[in-house]
N, C-alpha and C positions, 0 to 999 in steps of 0.2 A: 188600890193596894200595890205598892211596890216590891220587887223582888231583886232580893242582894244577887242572887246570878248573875244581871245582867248590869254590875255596876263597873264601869270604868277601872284600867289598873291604880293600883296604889299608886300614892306620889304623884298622877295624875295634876295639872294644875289647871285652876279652871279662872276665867280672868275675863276681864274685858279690853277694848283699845281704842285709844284715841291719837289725832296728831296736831302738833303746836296751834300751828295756823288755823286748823279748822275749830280749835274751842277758846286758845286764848285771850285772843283781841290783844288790847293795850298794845302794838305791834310795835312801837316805840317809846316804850313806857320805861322807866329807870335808866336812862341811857343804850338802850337797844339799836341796834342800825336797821336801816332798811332791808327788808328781803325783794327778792324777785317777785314773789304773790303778792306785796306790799305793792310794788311797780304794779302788776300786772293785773290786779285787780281794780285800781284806779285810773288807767285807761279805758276811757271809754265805749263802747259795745263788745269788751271782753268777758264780761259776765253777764249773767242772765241778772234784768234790771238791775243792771251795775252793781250788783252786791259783793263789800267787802266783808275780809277779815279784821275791820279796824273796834268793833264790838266782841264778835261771833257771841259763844257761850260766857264770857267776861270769866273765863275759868281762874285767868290770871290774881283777879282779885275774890274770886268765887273759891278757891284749892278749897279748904279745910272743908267748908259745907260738901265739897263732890268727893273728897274722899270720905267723908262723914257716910253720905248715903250709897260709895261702893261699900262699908261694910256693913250700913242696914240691909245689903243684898246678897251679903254674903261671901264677896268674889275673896279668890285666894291670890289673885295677882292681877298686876294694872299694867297695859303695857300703853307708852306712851315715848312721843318723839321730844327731843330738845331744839329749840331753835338756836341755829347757830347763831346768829348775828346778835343772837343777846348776852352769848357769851364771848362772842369776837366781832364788834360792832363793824368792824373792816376787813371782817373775816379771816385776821392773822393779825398778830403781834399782839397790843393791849387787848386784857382779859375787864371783861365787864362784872367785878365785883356782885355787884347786884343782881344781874341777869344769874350769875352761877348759885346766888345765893335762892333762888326762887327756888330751883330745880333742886336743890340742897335741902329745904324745907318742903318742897313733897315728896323728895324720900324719907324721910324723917315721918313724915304724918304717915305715909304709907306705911312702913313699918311699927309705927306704934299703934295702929289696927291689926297687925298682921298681914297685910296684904305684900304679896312681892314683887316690886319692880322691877320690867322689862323696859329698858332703855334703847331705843332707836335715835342713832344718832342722829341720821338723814331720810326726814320725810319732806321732799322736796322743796324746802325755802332755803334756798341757796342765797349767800348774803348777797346782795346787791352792788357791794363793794368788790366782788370778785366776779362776778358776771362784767361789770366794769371791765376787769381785764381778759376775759375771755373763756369765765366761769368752765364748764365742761369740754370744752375745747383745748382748754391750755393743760397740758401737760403736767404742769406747778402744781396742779388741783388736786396730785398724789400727794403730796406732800402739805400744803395746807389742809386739806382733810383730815391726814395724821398727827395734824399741828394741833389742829382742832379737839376729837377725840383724846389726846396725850392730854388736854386742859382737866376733860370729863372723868377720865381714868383717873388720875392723881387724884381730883376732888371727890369722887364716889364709890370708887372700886371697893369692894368690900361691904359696902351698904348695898348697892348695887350686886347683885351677881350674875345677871342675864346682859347681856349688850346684844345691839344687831347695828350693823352698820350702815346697809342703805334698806330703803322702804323701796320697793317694786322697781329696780332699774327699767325697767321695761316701760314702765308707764312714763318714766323722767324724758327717756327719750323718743319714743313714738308719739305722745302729745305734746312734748315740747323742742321738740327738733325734727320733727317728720311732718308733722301735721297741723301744726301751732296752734292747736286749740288747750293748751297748760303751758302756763308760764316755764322758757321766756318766749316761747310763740316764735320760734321759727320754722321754716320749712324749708330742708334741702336735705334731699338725698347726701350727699356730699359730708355734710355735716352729721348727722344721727350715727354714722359707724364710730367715728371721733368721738362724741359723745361718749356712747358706750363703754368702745373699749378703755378714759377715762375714767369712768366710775367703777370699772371692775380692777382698775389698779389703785385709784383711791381706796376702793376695798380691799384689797391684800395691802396695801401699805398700812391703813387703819387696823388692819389684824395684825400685822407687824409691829406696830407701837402696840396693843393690848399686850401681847407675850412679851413683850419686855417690861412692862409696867403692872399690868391686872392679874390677876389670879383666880376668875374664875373661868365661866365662858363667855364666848362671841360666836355670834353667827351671823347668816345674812338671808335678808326676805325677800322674796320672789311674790311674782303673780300668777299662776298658771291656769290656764284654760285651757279644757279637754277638747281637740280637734275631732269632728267626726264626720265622716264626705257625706254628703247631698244623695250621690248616686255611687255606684261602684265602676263608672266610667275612668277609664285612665286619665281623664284632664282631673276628672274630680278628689282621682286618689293621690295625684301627683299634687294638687292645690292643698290638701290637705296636708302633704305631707309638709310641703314648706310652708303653712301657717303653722304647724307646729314645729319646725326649727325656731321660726323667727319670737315665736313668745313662749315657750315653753322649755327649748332645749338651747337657747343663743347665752345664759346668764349661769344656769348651772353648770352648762358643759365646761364654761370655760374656768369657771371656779372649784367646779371639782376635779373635772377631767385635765383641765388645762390645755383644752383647744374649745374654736369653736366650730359649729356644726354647720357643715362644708356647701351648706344649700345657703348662707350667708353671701358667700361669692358667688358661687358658682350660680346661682337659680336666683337672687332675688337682689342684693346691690350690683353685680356685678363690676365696672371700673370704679365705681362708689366705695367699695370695700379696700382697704390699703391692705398690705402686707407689715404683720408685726414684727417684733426685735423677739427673739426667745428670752430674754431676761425678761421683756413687760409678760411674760406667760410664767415666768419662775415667781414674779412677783405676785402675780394676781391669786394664784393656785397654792393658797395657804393653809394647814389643817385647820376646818373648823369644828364646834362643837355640837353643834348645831345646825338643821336649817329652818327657815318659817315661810307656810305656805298663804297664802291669801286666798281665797278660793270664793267665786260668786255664781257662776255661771258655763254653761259648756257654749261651745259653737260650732254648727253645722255648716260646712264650707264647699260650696262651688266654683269650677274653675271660673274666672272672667277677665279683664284685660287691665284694670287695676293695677296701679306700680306703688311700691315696690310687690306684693305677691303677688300678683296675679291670682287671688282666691278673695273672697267676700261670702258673707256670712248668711247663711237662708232661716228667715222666720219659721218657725213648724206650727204650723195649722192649729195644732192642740197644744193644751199645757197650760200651767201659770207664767204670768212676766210680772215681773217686780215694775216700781214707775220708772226705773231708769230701760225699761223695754229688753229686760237681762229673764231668759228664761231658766225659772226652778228646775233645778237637774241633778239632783242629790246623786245618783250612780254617779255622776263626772267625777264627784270629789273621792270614791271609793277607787276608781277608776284610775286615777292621778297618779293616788300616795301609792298604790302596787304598781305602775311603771316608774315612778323613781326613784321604790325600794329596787324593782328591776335593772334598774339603769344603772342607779350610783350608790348601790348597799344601801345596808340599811341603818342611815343618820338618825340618828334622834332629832324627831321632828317634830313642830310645833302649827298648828295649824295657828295661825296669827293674824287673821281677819278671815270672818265669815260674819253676811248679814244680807238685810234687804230692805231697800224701801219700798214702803207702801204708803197708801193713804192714810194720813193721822192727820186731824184737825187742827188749829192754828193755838187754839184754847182749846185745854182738858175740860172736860164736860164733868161738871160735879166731881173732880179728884179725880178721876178716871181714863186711862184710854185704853180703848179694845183695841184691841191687833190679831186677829184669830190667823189673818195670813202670814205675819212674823213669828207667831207660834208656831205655827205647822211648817216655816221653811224651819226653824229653829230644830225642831223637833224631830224632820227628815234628815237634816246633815248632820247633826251627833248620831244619828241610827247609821248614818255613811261612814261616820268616825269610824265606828264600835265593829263596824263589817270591817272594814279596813284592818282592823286590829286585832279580829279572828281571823284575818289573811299572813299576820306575819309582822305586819307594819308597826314600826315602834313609834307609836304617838303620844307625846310626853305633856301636852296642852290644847286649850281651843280658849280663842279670843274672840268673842263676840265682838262683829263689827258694827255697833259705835255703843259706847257708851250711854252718851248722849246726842241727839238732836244736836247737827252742826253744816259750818259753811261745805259743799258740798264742791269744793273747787270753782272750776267757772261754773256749775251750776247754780251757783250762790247757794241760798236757803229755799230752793224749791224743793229740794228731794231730803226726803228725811230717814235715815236710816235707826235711830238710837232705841233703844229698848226704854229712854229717858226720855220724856217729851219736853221739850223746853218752851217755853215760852215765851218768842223772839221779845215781845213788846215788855215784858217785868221780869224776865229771867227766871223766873218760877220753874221747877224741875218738877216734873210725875212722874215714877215710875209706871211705864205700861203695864197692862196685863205678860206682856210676853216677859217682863225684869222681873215676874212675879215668877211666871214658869219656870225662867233659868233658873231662878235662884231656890226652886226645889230642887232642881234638876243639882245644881252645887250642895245642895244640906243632903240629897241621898247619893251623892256620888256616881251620879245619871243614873239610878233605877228607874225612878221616877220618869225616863223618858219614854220608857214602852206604857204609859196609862195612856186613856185615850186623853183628848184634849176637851178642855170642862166646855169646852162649846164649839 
């Protein structure tokens, strides 16, 4: 039995989230250009058994059926990314008709369910024609960005009313320019500050063409993970404290506050770090309407000799871990949204990825797959929400992260996150039991989350 007390505010939006690369396939299909994952997944030992996106979920020719069974599920909105390169096959000048035309017909289908699109411009398939010339390094990449987004604005704005402009900066540049394990796989200190501060002025110049063009809102999504020391040792509280500038506080500060957080230089790139122009800080630090949070995990950090922080992360004895080795830590995400109601007021905010993988079978067994550990994270982070939002915290949505079963980055198709199980070899989609639980959890406007779980 459920109880209207403990239901979610009004106007609440309850959704799920997907991105290009990991459900579309067809990667060059209609005149589409190459992306960087396109590269990089077809280089050999950069994926786990070389697995591409040249398939994934065949969403591309799959739409109508997956938004068909987002509304046998109930969701109230779909947030998903656009691949640039199928709308700028060169990533500037000529527009790909056909590419804009896909994304134009699942708003369209979206809409005529009721569901509401949340648009993410950049979830890291950077076209490959501008990687060519020096993709997040080059400076230009403020301005084709805005080139880009100005094509999406003009064509959707209005059917459309959510935009975000990057998906996790933090992830674009720590896997693929720190650590080269994400496309385009480089590793230099040297380069990853560039990077960045790049993407956060492509982001304020891409909010810059929305206010001249859009009329609804724009925001931008982050990753964050709650830092918490090992021991209360001064190397430990000190490690802690700059793993949480460098992924927590490096992407907001500088977008809301318009600096960044000074353990940047000072404690962690050091001569790596350049010195910026105050205009790229008037540019970057643009009102927005929004923020979205990603949230999977916390991390327990000890000092050690590691560069750039010098902190690395300690397993805890006890607990659940998802398969990508990510410990369940529902307080972290309660934890999060009151330090950045603390920090940077309180934005209207959207948790816009939460999920997990676990073990699910390759075939659904008789129409069926159990997920009783995808319930039960599912189940603790909306109760994380809902504490968060007796704290003060104004939280406007929760996107379940994945949809469906998809390419997992370099992990290829080994980790499956989707509440949708798919089935790599016929494409067959099942709802899990856990898409059965959300999607009470959406028909009572999360009451339904404080019952126990039917097993």
């Amino acid at each position: 039995m459920t109880s209207n007390a403990r239901r979610f505010p009004e106007g609440f939006l309850w959704g799920a989230a997907t991105a290009a690369h990991q459900i579309e396939g067809s990667p060059m299909a209609d005149g589409a250009g190459p992306s960087i994952w396109t590269r990089f997944a077809h280089t050999p030992g950069m994926t786990v058994n070389g697995d591409t996106g040249d398939v994934a979920c065949d969403h591309y020719n799959r739409m109508k059926d997956d938004v068909a069974l987002m509304a046998e599920l109930g969701l109230k909105a779909y947030r998903f990314s656009v691949s640039w390169s199928r709308i700028l096959p060169d990533g500037t000048g000529r527009v790909n008709q056909k590419g804009l035309d896909f994304y134009s017909r699942l708003v369209d289908e979206l809409l005529a369910k009721g569901i509401e699109p949340l648009l993410t411009l950049y979830h890291w398939d950077l076209p490959a024609a501008l990687d060519d010339r020096g993709g997040w390094l080059n400076r230009d990449i403020a301005q084709w960005f805005a080139e880009y987004g100005s094509v999406l604005y003009r064509a959707l704005d209005g059917r459309v009313k959510k935009w975000v402009t990057l998906n996790e900066p933090w992830v674009v540049t720590d896997g693929g320019y720190l650590h080269g394990a994400l496309a385009p796989g480089h590793r230099s200190k040297y380069e990853t500050p560039i990077a960045t501060h790049n993407l956060m002025r492509a982001h304020g110049a891409a909010v810059q063409a929305y206010r001249e063009i859009g009329k609804h809102e724009i925001g931008l999504v982050v990753n964050i993970e709650p830092k918490y020391p090992n021991t209360q040792s001064p190397e430990d509280l000190a490690a802690t404290k700059r793993a949480h500038a460098y992924m927590n506080e490096q992407y907001l500060d500088v977008a809301l506050l318009g600096k960044y957080p000074p353990e940047l230089k000072n404690e962690i790139f050091g001569d790596a770090w350049p010195e910026w122009a105050d205009e790229d800080y008037a540019l970057i630090k643009q009102k927005l309407d929004f923020i979205g949070i990603n949230y999977y995990t916390r991390s327990v950090t000890e000092a050690t000799d590691s560069y750039p922080l010098k902190a690395g992360a300690v397993r805890q004895k006890l607990g659940t871990y998802t398969e990508t080795g990510w410990e369940v830590f529902p307080q972290g995400l309660t934890d999060l949204l009151v330090w950045a109601k603390d920090r940077y007021g309180n934005i209207p905010t959207y948790i816009t990825e939460n999920g997990a993988a676990f073990f699910d079978p390759a075939v659904a067994e008789e129409g069926r797959v159990r997920d009783p550990l995808r319930m039960g994270y599912l189940k603790k982070h909306l109760t994380a929400i809902r504490n968060a939002i007796d704290q003060g915290c104004d939280i406007r949505g929760y996107m379940v992260w994945s949809l469906l079963d998809n390419l997992e980055w370099s992990l290829g198709y080994s980790k499956r996150f989707g509440i949708v199980h798919v089935n790599y070899g016929t494409q067959e989609r099942t709802p899990k039991d856990s898409a059965r639980w959300y999607s009470k959890a959406i028909q009572t406007h999360g009451a339904s989350v404080d019952d126990p779980l039917p097993y």
